[in-house]
C-alpha positions as a printed Julia matrix, in Angstrom:
586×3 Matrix{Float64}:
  50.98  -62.48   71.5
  51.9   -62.78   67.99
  48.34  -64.11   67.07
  46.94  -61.35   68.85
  48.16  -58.61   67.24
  47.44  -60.52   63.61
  43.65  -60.25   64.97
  43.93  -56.88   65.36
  45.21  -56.26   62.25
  42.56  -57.94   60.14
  39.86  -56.39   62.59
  41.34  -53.41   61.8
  41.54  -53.83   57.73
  38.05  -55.07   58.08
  36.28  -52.14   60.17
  38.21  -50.43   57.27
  36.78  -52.08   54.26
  33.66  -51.62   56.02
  33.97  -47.99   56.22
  34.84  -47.75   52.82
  31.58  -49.86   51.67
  29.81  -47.16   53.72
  31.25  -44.75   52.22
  30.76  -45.81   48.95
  26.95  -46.19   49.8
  26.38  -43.19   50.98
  27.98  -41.3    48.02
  25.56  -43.53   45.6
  22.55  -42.71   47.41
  23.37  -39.27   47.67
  24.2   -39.33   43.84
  20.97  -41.28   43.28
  18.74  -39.17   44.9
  20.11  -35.58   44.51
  18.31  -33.28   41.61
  20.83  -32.81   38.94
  20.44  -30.53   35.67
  21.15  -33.34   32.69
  21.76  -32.14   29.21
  18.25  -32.09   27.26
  18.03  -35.64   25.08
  15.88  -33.4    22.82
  16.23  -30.07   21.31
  13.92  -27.25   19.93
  14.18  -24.72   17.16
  11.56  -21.82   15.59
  11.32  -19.5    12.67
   9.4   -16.68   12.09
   7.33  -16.04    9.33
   7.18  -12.98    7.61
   5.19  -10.56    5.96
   4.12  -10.85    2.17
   4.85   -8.39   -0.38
   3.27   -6.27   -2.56
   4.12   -6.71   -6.22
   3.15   -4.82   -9.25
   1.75   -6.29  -12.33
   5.21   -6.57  -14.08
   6.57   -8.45  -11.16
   8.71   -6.05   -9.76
   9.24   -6.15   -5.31
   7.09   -3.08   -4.52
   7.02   -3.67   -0.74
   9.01   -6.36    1.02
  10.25   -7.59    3.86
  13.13   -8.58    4.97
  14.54  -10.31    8.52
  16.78   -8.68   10.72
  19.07  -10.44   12.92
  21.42   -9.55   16.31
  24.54  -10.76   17.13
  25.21  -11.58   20.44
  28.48  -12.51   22.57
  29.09  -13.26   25.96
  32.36  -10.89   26.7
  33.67  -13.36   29.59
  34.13  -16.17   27.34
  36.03  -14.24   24.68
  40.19  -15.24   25.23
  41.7   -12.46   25.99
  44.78  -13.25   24.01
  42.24  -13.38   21.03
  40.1   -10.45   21.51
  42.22   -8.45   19.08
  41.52  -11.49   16.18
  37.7   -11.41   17.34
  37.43   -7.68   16.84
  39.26   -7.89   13.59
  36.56  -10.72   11.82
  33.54   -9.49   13.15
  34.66   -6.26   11.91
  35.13   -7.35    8.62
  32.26   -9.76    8.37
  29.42   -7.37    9.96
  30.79   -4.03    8.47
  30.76   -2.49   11.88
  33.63   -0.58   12.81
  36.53   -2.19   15.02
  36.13    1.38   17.13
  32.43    0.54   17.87
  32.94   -3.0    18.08
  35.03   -2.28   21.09
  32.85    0.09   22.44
  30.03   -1.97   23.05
  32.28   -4.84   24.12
  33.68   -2.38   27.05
  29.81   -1.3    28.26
  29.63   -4.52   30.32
  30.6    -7.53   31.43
  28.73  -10.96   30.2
  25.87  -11.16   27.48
  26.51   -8.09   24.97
  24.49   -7.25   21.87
  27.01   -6.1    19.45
  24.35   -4.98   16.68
  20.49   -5.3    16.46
  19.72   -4.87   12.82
  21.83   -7.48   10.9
  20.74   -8.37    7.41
  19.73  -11.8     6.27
  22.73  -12.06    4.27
  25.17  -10.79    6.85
  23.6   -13.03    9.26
  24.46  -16.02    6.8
  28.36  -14.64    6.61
  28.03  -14.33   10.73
  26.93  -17.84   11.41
  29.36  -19.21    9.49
  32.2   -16.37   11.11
  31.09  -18.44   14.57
  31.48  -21.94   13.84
  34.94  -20.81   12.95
  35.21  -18.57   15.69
  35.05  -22.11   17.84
  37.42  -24.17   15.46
  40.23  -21.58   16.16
  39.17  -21.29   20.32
  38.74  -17.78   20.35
  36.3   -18.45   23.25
  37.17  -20.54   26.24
  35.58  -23.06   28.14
  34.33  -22.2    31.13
  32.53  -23.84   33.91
  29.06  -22.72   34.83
  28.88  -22.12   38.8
  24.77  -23.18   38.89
  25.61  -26.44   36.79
  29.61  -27.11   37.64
  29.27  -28.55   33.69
  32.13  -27.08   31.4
  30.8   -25.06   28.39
  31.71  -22.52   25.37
  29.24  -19.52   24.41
  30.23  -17.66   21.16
  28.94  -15.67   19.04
  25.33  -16.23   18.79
  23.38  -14.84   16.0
  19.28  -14.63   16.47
  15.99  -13.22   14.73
  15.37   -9.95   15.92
  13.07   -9.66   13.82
  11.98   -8.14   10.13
  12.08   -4.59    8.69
   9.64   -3.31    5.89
  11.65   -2.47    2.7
  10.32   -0.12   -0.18
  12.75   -0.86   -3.33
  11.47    1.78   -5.6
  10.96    4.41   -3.09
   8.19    6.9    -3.19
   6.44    4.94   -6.06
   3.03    4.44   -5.59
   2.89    6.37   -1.99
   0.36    7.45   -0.74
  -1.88    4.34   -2.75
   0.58    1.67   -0.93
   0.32    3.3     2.95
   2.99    2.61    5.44
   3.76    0.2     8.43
   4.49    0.72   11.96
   6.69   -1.63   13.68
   5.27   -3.75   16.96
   7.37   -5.3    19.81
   6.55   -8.62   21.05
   9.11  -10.83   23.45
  12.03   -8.68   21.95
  10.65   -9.3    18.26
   9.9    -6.99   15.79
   7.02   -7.0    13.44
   5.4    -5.19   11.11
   1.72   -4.17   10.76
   0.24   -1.8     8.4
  -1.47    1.65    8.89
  -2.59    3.1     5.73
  -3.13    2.53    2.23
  -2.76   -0.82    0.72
  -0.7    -2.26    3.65
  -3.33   -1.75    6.11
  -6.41   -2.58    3.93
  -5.13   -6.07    3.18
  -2.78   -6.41    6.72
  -5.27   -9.93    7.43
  -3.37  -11.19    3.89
  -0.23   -9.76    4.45
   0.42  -10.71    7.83
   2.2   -14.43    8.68
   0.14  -17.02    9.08
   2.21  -19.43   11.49
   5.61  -19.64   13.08
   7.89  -22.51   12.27
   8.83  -24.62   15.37
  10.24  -28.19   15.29
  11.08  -30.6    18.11
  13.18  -33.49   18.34
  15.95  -36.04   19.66
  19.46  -33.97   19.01
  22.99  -35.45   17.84
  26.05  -34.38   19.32
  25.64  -31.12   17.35
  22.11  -30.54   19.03
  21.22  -30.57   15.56
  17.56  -31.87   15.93
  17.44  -35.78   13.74
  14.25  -35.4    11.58
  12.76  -38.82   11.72
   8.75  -40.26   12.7
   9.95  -39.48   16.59
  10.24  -35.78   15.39
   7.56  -33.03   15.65
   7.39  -30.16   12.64
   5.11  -27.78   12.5
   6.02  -25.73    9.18
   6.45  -21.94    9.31
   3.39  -20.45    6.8
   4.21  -16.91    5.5
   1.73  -14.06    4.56
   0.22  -13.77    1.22
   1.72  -11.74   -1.94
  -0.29   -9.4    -3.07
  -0.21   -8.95   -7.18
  -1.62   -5.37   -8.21
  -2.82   -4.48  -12.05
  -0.51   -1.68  -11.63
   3.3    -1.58  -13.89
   5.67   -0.05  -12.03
   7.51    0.91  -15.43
   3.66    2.94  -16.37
   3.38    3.86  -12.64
   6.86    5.41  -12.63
   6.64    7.48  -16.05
   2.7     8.99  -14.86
   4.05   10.27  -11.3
   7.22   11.86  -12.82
   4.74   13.81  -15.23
   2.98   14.88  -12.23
   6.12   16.43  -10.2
   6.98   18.17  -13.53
   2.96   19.42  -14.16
   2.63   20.59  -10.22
   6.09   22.72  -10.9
   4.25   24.19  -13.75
   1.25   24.6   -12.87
   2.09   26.4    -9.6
  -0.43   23.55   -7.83
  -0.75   22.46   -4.4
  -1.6    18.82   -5.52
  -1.77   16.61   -8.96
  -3.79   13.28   -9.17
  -4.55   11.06  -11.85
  -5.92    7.29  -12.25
  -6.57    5.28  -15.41
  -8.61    2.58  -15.74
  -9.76   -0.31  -18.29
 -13.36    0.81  -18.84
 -14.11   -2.9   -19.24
 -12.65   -4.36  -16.39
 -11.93   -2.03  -14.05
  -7.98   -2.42  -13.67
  -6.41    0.43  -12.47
  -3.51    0.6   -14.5
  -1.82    4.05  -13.0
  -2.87    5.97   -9.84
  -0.59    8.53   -8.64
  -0.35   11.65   -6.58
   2.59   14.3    -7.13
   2.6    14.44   -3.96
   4.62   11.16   -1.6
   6.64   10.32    0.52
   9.03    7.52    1.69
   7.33    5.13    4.16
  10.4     4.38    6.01
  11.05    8.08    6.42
   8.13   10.06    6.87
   8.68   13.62    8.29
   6.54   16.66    9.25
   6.43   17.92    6.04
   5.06   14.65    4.41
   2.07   14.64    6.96
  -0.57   16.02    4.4
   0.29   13.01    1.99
  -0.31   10.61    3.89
  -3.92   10.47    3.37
  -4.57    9.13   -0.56
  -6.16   12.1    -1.94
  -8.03    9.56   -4.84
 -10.33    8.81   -2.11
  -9.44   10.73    1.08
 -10.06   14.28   -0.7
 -13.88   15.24   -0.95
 -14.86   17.87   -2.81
 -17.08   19.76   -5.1
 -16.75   18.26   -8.57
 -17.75   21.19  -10.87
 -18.6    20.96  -14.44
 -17.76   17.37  -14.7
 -20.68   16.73  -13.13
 -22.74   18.22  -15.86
 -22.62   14.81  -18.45
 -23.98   13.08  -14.61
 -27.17   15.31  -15.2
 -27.41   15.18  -19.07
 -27.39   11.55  -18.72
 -29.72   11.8   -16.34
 -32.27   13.86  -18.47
 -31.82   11.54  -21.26
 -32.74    8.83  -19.36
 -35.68    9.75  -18.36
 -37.02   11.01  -22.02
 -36.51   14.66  -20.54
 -34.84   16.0   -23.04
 -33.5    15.91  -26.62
 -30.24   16.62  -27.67
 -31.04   19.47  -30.28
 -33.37   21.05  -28.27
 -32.54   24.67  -28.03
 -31.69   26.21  -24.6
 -31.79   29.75  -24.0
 -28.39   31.13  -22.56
 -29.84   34.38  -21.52
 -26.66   36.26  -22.7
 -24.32   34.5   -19.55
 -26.7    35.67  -16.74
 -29.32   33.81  -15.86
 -31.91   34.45  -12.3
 -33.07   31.69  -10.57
 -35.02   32.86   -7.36
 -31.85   34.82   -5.08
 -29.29   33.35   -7.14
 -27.65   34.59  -10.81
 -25.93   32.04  -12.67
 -23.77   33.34  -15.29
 -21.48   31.92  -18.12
 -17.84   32.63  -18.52
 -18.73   32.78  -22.43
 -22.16   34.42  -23.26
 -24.74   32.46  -25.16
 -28.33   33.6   -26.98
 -29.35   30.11  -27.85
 -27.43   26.69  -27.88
 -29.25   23.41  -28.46
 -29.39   21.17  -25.66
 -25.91   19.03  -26.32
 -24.02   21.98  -26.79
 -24.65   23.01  -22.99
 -22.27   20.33  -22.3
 -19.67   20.93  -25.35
 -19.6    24.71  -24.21
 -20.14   23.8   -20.45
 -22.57   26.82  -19.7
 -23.9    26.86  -16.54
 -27.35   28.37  -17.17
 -28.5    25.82  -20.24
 -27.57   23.12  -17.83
 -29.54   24.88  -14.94
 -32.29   25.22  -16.93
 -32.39   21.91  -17.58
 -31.98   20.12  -14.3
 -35.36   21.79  -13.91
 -37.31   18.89  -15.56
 -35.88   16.27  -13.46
 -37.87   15.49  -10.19
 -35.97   15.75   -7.08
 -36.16   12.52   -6.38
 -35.27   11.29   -9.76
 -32.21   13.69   -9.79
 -31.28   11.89   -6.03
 -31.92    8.39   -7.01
 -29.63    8.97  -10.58
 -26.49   10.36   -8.64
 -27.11    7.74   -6.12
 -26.99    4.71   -8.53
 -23.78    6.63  -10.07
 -22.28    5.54   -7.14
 -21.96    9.28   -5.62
 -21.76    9.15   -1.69
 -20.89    5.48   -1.53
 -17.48    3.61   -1.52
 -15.92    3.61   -5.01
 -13.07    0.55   -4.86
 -13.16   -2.58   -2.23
  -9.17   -1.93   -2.8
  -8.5     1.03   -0.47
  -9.07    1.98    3.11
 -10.63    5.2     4.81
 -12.39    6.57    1.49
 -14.24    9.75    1.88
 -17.14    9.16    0.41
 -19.17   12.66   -0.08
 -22.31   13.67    0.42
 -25.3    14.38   -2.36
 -28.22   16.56   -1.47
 -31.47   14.71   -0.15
 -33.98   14.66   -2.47
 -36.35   17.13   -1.13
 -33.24   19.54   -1.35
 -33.75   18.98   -4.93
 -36.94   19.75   -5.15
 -35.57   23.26   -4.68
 -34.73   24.61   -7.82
 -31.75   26.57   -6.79
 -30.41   23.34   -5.54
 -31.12   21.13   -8.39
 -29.81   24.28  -10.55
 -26.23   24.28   -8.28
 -26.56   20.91   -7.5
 -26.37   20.35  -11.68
 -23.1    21.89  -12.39
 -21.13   20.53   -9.41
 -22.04   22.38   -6.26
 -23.69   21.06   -3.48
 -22.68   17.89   -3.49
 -18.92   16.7    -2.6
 -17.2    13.82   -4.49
 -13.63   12.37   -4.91
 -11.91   11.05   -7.96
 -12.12    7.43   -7.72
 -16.14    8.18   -7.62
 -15.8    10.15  -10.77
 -13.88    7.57  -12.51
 -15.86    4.99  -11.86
 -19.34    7.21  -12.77
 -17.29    8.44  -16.2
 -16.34    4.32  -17.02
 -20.51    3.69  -17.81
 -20.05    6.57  -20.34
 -17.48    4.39  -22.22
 -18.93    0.61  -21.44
 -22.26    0.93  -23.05
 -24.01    2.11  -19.76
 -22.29   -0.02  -16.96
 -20.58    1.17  -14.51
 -17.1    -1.01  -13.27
 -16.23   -0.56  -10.12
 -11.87    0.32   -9.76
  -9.69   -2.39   -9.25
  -6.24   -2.56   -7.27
  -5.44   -6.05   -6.6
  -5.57   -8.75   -9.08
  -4.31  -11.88   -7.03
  -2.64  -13.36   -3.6
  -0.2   -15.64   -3.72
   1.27  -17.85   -1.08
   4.51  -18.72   -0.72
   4.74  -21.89   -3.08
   3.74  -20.13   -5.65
  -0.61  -20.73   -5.86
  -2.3   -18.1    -7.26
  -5.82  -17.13   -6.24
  -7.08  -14.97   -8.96
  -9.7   -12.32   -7.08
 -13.2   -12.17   -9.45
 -14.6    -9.22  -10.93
 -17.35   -7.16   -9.24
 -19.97   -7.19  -11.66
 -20.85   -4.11  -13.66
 -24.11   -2.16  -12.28
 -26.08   -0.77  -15.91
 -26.41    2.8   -14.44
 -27.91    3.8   -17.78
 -29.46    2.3   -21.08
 -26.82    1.91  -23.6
 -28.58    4.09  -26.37
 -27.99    7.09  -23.6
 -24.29    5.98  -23.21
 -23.4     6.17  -26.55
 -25.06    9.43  -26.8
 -23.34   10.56  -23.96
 -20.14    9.27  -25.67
 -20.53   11.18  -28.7
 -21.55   14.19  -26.8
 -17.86   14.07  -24.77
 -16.47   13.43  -28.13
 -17.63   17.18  -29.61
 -17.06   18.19  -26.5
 -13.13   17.77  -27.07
 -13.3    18.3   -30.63
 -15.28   21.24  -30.53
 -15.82   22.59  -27.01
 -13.6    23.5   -24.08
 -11.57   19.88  -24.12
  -9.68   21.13  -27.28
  -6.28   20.53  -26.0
  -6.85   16.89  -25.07
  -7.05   16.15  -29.15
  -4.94   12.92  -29.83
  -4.82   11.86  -33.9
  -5.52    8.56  -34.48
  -7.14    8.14  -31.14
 -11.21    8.6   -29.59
 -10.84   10.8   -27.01
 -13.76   12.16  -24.94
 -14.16   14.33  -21.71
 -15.43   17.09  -19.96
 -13.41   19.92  -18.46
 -14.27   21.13  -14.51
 -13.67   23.91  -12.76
 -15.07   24.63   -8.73
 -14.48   27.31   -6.52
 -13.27   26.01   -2.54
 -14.94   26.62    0.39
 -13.09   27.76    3.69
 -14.39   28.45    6.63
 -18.24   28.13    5.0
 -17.55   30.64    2.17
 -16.19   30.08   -1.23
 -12.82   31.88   -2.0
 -10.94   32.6    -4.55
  -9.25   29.19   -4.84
 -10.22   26.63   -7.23
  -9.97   22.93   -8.2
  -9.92   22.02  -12.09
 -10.71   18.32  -13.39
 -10.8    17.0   -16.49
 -13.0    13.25  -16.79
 -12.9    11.6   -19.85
 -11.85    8.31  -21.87
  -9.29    7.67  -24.52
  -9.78    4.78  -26.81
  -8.24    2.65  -29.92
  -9.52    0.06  -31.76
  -8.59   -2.39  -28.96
  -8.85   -0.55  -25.86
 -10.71    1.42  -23.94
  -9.51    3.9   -20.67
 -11.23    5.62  -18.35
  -9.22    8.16  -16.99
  -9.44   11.09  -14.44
  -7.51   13.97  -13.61
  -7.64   16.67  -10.67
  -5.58   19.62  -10.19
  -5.66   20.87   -6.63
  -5.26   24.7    -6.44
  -3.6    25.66   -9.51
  -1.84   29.32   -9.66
  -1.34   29.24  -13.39
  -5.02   29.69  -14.15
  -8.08   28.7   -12.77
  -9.07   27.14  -16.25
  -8.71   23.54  -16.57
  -8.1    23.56  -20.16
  -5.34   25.35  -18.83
  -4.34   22.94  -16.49
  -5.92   19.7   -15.82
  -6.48   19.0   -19.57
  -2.47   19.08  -20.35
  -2.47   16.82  -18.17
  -4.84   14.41  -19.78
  -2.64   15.13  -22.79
   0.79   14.43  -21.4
  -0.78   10.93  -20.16
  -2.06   10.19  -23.18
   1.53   10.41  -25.16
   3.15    8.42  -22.28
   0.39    5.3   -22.87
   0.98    5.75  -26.29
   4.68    5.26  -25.72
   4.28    2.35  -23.33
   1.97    0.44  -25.82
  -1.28    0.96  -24.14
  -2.92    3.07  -26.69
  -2.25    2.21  -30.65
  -3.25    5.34  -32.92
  -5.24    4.61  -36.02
  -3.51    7.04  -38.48
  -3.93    6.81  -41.91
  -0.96    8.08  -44.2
């Protein structure tokens, strides 16, 4: 009996055992072969790249950009015992207020965005605000119901992406443009939509996003070594312009203070190196802020250097001189008659605003009358007359540089066979120009006969620091240099003699003719007018091309009254800033 119930026993203990074995298979099979979510052996990060700037010849930030961040938290792993202490740091670390802060934290439950633009610097003070957030457990551990694994999610802080920044303002505006921000898988970039920001946007714009991948430590810090992948982040190009900001600044605060005075709608001027090209100042009184733009600021936004077409007046008259010289067509003592300031040429009378017998052929442009230069636009051939203001570069793009340039329009040249057409079409009406053309036209009359086409940009540079220096367009010989330097003399008298009086500079060459155009609206000319005065100023060392238009001046319809101050007022400031160096003898 005894040994009987012994057998049982160890039966018993063995079917046990057994069990347990079973058991213990069953839960290793089932362990084996059941899909479980493992922490990654690897880990990934990226970085954006970002825009490149635009800087200004003295190395000043004209247009950056800069990276925004977001901070995220997840509200249900915040410790309520330590919300008050959360509210309190991020507070003082993120500048928001503890008020809003607890606003947004009361919206919802679970992944919160507590603020979308964060500055790159504030997001450096944020990052480190989390790792302590963790030493002091301000957020618990919790265990994630998909996964059952235990885990802490704190404050997170991500690229959001990168915001457009203007330093200095309206400077430059409308020449620079403005950006328009894009969304893309939550991130924002930047892309350019006029001016100088959407003419070089290819440059400007990143080239590649950083991303690396790797084996992580215990800090899923990613370990760098031959297993790793890298693929480096490659930022837009910096764009250098020939333009000073300090020069820039001083021209467009003469403007605001000339358009005041002058009772104008607009003010433009740009100077150039007659040599080279550089643009060393072109400016608009009228601008805006890019990152504000409002209703009112809608008519700036087009560059008026380029965008605004119109019909060049009197400063077109050295155009058709040259032309005539050129061509052997005329000398410049010849005598023209001035018919007493009214003149018939089929339907139309021309008149002078000062009344002339006789004047000798260079003295039409010194004293700007209409008829002598009417008169003498006679000898050229249509087609001669077309082909000259064609190879002046009229009704073609003026600068590589900027974007959307209205480029005119010059009569055909059987048009010009018409002699009231070639008369009109010799003082400035008829055909349709903007400043940048005129500039550039004006340059060959201070460059021995060639003609330099504006320049904007000078170089791109990537972000360690290589510079690619852009070439020179070469200079087109528009006219012989004998006829230049005639011309150049003749713009000379014309300022020391003739209708450019108030330009006079001692110490300094200074050369230009004076323009005045009615406006059409609505196909009839009004009683509205644009001035210009195009002309040069030079030293023994330099030599500018500059241009200036005045846009509906109330003052007076003169532009000795108006668009030659100024001329003037530019002058002094270049002479301030070291440009121009008066000869004067004491």
């Amino acid at each position: 009996m005894l040994n009987r119930n012994k057998s049982k026993k160890i039966f018993l203990l063995y079917v046990l055992i057994s069990l347990a074995f079973a058991v213990f298979l069953s839960v290793m099979l089932l362990t084996a072969t059941k899909s479980r979510r493992m922490p990654s052996l690897y880990a990934t990060e990226s970085s954006k790249a970002q825009r490149g700037s635009i800087i200004s010849a003295d190395g000043f930030h004209i247009a950056t950009t800069k990276k925004l961040y977001k901070a995220v938290v997840n509200t249900r792993y915040i410790d309520p015992d330590k919300k008050e202490l959360f509210v309190k740091l991020f507070s003082i670390y993120s500048g928001m207020t503890p008020k809003a802060i607890e606003k947004r934290l009361s919206k919802r439950k679970g992944v919160v965005v507590l603020s979308y633009n964060v500055p790159q610097i504030k997001a450096h003070y944020l990052k480190t605000l989390a790792r302590e957030l963790r030493r002091f457990k301000v957020f618990l551990e919790l265990k994630n119901p998909a996964t059952g694994l235990r885990s802490v999610h704190g404050l997170s802080i991500l690229e959001s992406g990168e915001s457009r920044e203007y330093p200095y303002g309206t400077l430059l505006t409308p020449v620079i443009g403005y950006p328009h921000k894009i969304e893309e898988d939550g991130y924002t970039s930047i892309k350019g939509v006029k001016g100088l920001e959407k003419r070089f946007d290819n440059e400007l714009s990143p080239r590649q996003d950083g991303y690396s991948r790797g084996k992580r430590d215990v800090n899923s810090y990613i370990i760098l070594n031959k297993e790793s992948f890298t693929k480096p982040k490659i930022n837009g190009l910096d764009i250098k312009l020939t333009i000073p900001v300090s020069f820039q600044i001083r021209i467009e605060k003469m403007l605001d203070s000339m358009k005041k005075e002058l009772r104008a709608k607009e003010v433009m001027i740009a100077i150039m190196d007659s040599k080279t090209g550089d643009v060393y100042a072109i400016a608009s009184s009228n601008r805006y802020l890019p990152k504000k733009i409002k209703r009112r600021d809608y008519p700036s936004l087009n560059s008026s250097m380029i965008e605004y077409s119109f019909e060049p007046g009197s400063v077109l008259k050295p155009i058709t001189f040259a032309l005539l010289l050129e061509h052997k067509l005329v000398n410049p003592y010849d005598l023209v008659n001035g018919h007493n300031g009214r003149f018939k040429i089929g339907r139309k009378v021309i008149t002078d605003e000062h009344r002339f017998d006789w004047l000798s052929a260079e003295n039409v442009i010194v004293y700007s009358s209409n008829i002598g230069i009417a008169q003498l636009a006679q000898r050229l051939s249509g087609y001669d007359f077309y082909q000259g203001l064609k190879k002046f570069g009229f009704a073609s793009k003026s600068t590589p540089d900027l974007i959307y340039e209205k480029k005119g329009s010059v009569p055909s040249a059987k048009r010009l066979e018409n002699e009231i057409y070639k008369a009109t079409c010799a003082y400035g009406y008829g055909i349709r120009a903007n400043l940048m053309q005129l500039l550039r036209a004006y340059s060959a009359f201070n460059n021995n006969g060639r003609m330099v086409k504006p320049k904007l940009v000078k170089s791109f540079i990537d972000e360690h620091g290589t510079v690619k220096e852009l070439g020179y367009e070469e200079s087109v010989q528009v006219i012989k240099s004998a006829t230049a330097k005639r011309m150049n003399k003749i713009l000379l008298k014309t300022v020391n003699e003739g209708t450019g009086k108030k330009a006079i500079t001692k110490g300094l060459q200074i050369g230009g003719k004076t323009g005045t155009a009615h406006i059409v609206e609505k196909g009839q000319y009004v009683r509205k007018y644009n001035t210009a005065f195009m002309g040069f100023a030079n030293d023994k060392k330099h030599k500018y091309t500059i241009g200036v238009i005045v846009i509906q001046p109330k003052k007076s319809q003169f532009a000795a009254q108006t668009a030659v101050p100024v001329f003037k007022k530019a002058v002094d400031i270049m002479i301030e800033e070291g440009y121009l160096e008066p000869n004067i003898v004491k």
